[in-house]
C-alpha positions as CSV (number, residue, x, y, z in Angstrom):
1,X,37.7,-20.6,156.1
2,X,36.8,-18.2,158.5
3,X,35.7,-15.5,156.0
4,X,33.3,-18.3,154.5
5,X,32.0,-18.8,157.8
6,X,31.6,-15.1,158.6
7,X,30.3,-14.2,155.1
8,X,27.4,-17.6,156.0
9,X,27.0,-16.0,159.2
10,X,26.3,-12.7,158.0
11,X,23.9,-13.8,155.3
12,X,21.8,-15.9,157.8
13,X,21.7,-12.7,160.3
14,X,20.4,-10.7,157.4
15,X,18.0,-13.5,156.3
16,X,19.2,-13.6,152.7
17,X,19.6,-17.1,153.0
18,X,17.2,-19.5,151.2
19,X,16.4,-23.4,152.3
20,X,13.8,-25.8,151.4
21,X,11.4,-24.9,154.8
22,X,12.0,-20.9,153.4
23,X,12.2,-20.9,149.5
24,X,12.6,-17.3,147.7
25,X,9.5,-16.0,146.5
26,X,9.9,-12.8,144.3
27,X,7.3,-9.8,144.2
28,X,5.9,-10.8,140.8
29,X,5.1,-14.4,142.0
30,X,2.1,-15.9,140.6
31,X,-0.3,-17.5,143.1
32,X,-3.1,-20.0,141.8
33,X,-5.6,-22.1,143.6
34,X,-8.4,-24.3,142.4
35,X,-11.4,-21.2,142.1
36,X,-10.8,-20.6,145.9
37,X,-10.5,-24.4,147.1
38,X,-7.0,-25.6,147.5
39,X,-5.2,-27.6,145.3
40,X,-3.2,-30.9,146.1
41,X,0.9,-31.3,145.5
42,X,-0.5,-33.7,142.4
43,X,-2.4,-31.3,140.7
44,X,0.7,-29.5,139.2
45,X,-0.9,-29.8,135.6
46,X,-4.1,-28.4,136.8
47,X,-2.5,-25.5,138.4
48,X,-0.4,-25.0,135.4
49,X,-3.5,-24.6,133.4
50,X,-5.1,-22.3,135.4
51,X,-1.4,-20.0,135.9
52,X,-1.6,-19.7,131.8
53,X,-5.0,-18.6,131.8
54,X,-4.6,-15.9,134.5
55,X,-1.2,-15.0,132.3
56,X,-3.2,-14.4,128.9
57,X,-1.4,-15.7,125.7
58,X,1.8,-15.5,126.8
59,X,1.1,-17.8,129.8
60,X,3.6,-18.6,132.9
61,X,6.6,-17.8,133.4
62,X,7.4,-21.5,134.6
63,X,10.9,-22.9,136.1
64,X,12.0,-25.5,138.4
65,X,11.6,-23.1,141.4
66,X,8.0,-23.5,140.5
67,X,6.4,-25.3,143.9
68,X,3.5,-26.1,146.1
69,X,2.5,-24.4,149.1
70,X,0.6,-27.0,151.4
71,X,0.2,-23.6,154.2
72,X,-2.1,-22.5,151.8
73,X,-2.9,-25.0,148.7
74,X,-1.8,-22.9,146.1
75,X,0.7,-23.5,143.2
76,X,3.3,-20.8,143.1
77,X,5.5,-19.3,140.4
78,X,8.1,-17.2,141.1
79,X,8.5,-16.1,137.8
80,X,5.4,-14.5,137.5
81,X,3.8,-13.9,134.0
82,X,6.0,-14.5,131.1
């Protein structure tokens, strides 16, 4: 128990530790608004549209750690590019 906690402890300290108010975004993240304006936490298919067209013929990389970001209105996927 104590090397759970300490381990915990240590990964907090370091800020490796992920939660819903702080989710891991990686450097190849994919970050889409509406042509500059912001989009809604509804508009997932819109964003999803406009991800593939920045992506080319592959499209996005999508996954369920795709989310919203209502700081700045932009759709984000951490997966980048596929």
């Amino acid at each position: 128990m104590r090397v759970a906690l300490a381990l915990s402890l240590s990964l907090a300290q370091a800020g490796c530790v992920a939660s819903a108010a702080n989710p891991p975004v990686v450097a190849g993240a994919l970050r889409v608004s509406n042509a500059g304006e912001a989009f809604g936490p509804s508009d997932g298919a819109a964003a999803r549209r406009v991800a593939d067209a920045q992506c080319g013929a592959k499209g996005v990389n999508s996954s369920i750690y795709d989310r919203f970001d209502r700081a700045t209105g932009e759709w984000v996927y951490p997966g980048g590019c596929a």
